[in-house]
LOMARMAR-905238 format. One record per atom (N, C-alpha, C): residue number from 1; residue in one letter; chain; y, x, z. Coordinates in Angstrom, 1 decimal. Last residue first. Example, Ala and Ser with C-alpha at 12.3 -4.5 7.8 and 13.67 -1.06 7.14 Angstrom:
<recs>
(rec 2; "S"; "A"; (-2.2; 12.8; 7.1))
(rec 2; "S"; "A"; (-1.1; 13.7; 7.1))
(rec 2; "S"; "A"; (0.0; 12.9; 7.9))
(rec 1; "A"; "A"; (-5.7; 13.2; 7.8))
(rec 1; "A"; "A"; (-4.5; 12.3; 7.8))
(rec 1; "A"; "A"; (-3.3; 13.2; 7.8))
</recs>
This chain:
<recs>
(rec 81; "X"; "A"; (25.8; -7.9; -11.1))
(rec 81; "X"; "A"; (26.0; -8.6; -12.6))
(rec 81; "X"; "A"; (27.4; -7.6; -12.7))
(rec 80; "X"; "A"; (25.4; -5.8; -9.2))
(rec 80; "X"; "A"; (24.9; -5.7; -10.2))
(rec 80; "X"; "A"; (24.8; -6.5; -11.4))
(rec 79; "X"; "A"; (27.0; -7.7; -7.3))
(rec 79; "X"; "A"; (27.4; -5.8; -7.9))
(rec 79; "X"; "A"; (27.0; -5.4; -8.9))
(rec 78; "X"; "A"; (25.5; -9.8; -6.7))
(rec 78; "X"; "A"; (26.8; -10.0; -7.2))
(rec 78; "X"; "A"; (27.3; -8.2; -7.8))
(rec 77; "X"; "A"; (23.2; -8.5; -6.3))
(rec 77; "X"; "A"; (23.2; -9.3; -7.1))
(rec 77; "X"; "A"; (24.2; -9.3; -7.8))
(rec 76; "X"; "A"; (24.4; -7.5; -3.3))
(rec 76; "X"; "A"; (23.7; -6.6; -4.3))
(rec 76; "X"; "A"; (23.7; -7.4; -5.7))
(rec 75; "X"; "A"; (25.0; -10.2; -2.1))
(rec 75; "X"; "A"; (26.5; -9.0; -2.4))
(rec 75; "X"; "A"; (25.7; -8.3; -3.5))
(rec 74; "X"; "A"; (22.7; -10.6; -1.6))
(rec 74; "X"; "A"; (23.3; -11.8; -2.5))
(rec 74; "X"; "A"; (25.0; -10.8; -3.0))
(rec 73; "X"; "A"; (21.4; -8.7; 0.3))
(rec 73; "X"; "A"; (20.6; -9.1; -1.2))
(rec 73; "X"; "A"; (21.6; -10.1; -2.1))
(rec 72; "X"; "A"; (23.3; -9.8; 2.6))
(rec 72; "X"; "A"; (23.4; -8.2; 1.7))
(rec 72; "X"; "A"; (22.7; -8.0; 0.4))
(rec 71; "X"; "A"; (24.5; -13.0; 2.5))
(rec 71; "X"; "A"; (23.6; -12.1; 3.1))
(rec 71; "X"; "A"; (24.0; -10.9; 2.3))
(rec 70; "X"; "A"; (27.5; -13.2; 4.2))
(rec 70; "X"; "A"; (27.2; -13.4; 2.8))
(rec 70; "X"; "A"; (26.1; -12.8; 3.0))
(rec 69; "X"; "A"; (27.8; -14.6; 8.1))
(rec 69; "X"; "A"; (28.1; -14.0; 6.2))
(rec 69; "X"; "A"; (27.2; -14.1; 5.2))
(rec 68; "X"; "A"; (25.9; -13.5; 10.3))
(rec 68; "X"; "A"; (26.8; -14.8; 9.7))
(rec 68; "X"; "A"; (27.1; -13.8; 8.0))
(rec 67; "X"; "A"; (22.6; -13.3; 10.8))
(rec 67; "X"; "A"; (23.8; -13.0; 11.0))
(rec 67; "X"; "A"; (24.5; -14.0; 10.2))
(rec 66; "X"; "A"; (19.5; -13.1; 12.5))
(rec 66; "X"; "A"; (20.4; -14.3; 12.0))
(rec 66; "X"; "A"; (21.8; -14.0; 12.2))
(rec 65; "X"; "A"; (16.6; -11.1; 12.3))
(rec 65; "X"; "A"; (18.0; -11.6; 13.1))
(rec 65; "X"; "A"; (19.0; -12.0; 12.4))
(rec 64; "X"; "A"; (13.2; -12.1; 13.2))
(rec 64; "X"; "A"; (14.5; -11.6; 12.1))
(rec 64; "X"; "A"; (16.0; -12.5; 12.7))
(rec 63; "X"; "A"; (11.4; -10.9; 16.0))
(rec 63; "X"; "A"; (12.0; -12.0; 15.4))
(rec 63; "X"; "A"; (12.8; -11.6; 14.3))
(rec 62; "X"; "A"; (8.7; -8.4; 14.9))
(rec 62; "X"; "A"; (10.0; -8.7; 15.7))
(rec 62; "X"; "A"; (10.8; -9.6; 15.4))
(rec 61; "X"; "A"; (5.7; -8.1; 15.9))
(rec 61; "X"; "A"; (6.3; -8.7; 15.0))
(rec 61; "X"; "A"; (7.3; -8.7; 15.3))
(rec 60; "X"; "A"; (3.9; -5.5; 16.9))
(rec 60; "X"; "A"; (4.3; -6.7; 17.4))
(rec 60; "X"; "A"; (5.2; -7.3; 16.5))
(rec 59; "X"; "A"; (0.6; -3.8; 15.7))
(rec 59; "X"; "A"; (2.3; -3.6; 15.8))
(rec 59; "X"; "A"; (3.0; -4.9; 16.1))
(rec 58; "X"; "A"; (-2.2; -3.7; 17.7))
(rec 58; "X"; "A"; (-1.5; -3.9; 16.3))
(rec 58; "X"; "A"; (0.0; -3.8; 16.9))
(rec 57; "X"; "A"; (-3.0; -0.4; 19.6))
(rec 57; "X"; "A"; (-2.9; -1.8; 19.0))
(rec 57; "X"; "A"; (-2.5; -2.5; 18.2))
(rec 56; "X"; "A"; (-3.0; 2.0; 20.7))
(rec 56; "X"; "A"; (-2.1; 1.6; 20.1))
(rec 56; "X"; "A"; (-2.3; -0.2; 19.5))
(rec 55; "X"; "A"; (-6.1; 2.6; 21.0))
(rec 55; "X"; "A"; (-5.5; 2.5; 21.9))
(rec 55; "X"; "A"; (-3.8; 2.1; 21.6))
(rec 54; "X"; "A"; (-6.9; 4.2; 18.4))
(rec 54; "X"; "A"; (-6.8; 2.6; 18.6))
(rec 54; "X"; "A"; (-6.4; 2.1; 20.1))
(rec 53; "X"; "A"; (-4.6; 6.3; 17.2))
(rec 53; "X"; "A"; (-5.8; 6.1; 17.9))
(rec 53; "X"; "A"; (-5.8; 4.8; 18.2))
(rec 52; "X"; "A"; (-3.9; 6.8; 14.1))
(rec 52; "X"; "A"; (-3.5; 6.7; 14.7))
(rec 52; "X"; "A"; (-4.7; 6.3; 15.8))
(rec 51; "X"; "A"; (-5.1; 8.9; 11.3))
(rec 51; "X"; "A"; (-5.5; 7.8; 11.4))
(rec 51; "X"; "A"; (-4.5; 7.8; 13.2))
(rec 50; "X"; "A"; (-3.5; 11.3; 9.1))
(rec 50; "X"; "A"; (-4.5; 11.2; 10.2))
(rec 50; "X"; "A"; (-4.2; 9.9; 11.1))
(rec 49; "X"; "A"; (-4.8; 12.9; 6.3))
(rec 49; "X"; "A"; (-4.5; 11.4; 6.3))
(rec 49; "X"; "A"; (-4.9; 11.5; 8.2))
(rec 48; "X"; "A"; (-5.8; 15.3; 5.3))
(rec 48; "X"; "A"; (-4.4; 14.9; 5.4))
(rec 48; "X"; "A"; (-4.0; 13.8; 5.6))
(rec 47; "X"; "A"; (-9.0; 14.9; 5.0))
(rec 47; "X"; "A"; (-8.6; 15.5; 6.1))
(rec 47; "X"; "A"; (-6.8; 15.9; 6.2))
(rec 46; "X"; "A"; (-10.0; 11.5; 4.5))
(rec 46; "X"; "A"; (-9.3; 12.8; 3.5))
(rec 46; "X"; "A"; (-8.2; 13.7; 4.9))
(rec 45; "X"; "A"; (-11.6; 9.8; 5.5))
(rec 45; "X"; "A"; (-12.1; 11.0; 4.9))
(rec 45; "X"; "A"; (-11.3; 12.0; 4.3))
(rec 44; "X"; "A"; (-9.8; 8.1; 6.5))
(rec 44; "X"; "A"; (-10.6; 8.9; 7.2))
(rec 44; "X"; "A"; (-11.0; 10.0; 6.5))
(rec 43; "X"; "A"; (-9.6; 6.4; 4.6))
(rec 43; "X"; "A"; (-8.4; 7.4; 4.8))
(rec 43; "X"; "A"; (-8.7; 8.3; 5.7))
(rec 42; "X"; "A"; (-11.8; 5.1; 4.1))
(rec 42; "X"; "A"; (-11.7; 6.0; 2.9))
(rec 42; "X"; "A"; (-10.5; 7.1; 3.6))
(rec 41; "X"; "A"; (-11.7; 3.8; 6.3))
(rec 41; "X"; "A"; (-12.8; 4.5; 6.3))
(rec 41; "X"; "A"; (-12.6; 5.6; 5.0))
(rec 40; "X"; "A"; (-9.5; 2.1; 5.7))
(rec 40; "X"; "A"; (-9.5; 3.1; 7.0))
(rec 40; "X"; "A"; (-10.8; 4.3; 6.9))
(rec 39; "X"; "A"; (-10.4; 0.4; 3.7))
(rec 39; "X"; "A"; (-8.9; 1.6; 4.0))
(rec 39; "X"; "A"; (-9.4; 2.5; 4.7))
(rec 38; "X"; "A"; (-12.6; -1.1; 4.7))
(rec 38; "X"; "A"; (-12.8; 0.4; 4.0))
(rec 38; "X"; "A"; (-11.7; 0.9; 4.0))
(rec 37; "X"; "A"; (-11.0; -2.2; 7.1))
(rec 37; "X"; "A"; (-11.8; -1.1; 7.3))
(rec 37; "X"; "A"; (-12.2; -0.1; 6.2))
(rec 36; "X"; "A"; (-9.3; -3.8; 5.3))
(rec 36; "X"; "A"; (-8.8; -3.1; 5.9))
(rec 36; "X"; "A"; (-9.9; -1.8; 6.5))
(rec 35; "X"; "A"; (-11.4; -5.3; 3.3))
(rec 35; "X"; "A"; (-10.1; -4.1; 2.6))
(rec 35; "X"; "A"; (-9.8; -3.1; 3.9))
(rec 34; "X"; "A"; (-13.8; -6.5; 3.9))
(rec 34; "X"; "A"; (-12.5; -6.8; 4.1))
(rec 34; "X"; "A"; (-11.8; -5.1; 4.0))
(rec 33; "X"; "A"; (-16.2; -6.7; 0.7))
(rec 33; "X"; "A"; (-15.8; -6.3; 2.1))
(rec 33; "X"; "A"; (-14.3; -6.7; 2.7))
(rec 32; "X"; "A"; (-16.3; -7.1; -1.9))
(rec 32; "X"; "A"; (-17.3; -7.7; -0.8))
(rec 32; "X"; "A"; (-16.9; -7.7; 0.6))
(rec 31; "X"; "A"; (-15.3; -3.8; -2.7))
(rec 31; "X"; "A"; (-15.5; -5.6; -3.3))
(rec 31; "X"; "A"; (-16.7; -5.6; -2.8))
(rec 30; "X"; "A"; (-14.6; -1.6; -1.8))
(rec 30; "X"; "A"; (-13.7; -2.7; -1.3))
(rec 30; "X"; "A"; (-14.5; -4.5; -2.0))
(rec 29; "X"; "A"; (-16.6; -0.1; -3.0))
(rec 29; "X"; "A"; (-16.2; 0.0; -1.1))
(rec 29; "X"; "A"; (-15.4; -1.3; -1.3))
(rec 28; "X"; "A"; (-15.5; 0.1; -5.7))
(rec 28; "X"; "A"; (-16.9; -0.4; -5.2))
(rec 28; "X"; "A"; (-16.7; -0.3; -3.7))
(rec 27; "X"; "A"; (-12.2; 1.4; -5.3))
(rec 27; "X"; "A"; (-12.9; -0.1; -6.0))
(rec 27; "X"; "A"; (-14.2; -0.5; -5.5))
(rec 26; "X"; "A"; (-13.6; 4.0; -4.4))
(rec 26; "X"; "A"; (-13.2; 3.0; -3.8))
(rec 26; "X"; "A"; (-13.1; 1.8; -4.0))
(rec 25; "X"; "A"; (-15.3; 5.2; -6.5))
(rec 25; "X"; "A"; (-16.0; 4.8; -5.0))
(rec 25; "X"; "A"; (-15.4; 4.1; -4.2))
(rec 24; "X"; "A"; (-13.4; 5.2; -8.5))
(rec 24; "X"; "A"; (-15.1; 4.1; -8.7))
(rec 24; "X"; "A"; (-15.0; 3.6; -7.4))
(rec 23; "X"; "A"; (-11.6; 7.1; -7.3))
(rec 23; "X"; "A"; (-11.4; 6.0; -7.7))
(rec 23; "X"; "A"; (-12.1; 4.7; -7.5))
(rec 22; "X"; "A"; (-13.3; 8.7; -7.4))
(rec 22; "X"; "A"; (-12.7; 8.5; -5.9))
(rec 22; "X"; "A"; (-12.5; 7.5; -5.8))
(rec 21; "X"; "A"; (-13.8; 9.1; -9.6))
(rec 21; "X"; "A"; (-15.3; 8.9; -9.2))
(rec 21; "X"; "A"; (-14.9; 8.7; -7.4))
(rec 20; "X"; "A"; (-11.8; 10.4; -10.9))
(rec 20; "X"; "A"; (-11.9; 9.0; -11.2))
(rec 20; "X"; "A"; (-13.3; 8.5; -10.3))
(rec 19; "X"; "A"; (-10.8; 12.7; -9.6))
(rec 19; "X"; "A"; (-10.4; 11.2; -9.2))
(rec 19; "X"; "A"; (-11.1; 10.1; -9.5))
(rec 18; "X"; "A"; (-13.2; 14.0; -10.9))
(rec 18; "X"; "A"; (-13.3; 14.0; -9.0))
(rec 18; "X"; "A"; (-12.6; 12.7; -8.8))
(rec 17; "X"; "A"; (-12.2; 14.1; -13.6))
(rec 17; "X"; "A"; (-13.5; 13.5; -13.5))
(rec 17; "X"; "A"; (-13.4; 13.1; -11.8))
(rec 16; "X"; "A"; (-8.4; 13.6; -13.7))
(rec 16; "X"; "A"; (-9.8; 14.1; -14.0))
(rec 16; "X"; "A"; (-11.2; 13.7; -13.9))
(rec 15; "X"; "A"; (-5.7; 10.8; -14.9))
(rec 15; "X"; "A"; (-6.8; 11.4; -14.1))
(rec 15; "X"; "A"; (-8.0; 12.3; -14.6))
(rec 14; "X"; "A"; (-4.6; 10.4; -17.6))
(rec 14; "X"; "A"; (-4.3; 11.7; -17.5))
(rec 14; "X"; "A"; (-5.1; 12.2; -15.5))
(rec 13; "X"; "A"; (-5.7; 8.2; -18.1))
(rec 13; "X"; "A"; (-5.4; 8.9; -19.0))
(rec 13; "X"; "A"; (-5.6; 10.4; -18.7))
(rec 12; "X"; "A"; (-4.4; 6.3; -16.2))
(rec 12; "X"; "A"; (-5.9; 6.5; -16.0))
(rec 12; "X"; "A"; (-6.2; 7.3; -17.2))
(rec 11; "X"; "A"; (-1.6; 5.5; -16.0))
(rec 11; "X"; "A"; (-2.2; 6.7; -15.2))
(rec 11; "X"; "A"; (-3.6; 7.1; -15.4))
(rec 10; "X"; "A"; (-1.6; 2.7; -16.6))
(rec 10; "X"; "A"; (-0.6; 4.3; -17.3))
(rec 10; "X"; "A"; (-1.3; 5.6; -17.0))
(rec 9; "X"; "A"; (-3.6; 2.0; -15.6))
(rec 9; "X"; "A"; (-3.1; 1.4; -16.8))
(rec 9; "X"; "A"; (-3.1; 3.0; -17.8))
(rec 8; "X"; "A"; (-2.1; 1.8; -13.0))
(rec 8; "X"; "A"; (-3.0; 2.2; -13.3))
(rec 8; "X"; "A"; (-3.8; 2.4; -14.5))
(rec 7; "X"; "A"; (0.0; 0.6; -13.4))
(rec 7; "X"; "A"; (0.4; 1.9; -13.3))
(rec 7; "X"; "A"; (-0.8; 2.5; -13.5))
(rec 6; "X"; "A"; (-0.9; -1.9; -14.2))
(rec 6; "X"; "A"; (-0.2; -1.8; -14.9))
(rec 6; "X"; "A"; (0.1; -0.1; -14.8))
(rec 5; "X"; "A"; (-1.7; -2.8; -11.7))
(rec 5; "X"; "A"; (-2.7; -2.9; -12.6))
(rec 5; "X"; "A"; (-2.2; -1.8; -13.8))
(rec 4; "X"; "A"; (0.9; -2.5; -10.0))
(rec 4; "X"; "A"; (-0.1; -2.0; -9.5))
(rec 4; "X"; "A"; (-1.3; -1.6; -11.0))
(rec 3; "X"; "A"; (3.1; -3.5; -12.1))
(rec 3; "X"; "A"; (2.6; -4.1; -11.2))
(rec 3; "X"; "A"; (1.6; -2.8; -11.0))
(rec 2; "X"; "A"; (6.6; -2.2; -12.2))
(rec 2; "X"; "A"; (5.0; -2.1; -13.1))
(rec 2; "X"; "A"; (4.2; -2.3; -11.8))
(rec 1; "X"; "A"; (9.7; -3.8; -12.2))
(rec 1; "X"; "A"; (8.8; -2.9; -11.5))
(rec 1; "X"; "A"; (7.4; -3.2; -12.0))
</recs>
């Protein structure tokens, strides 16, 4: 799987002038700052992105559940040699 750097890489070719300057503005918003707000602040601005209300809170973690057998990632492995 193509790391992140790597798609971008691929892809920076065939963006136009509007992305790449979405692009800039995001890169520059994120260095220095904590990521999660400019997320939020960039997702804000694109009137198809609609932001959940903060009255929701963070999402609760749910214990992972401990079954018996062969796990399912170790069967996939075994299928695919």
């Amino acid at each position: 799987m193509p790391t992140a750097l790597e798609e971008l890489r691929d892809t920076w070719p065939s963006i136009d002038e509007t992305e790449a300057r979405i692009l800039l503005r995001t890169i520059r918003s994120h260095r220095g700052r904590a990521v999660r707000p400019a997320l939020f602040e960039f997702l804000a601005a694109d009137p198809d992105c609609v932001l959940p209300a903060s009255q929701f809170g963070p999402i609760s973690i749910a214990p992972p559940i401990h079954g018996t057998g062969i796990p399912a990632s170790d069967l996939v492995i075994r299928d695919r040699r």
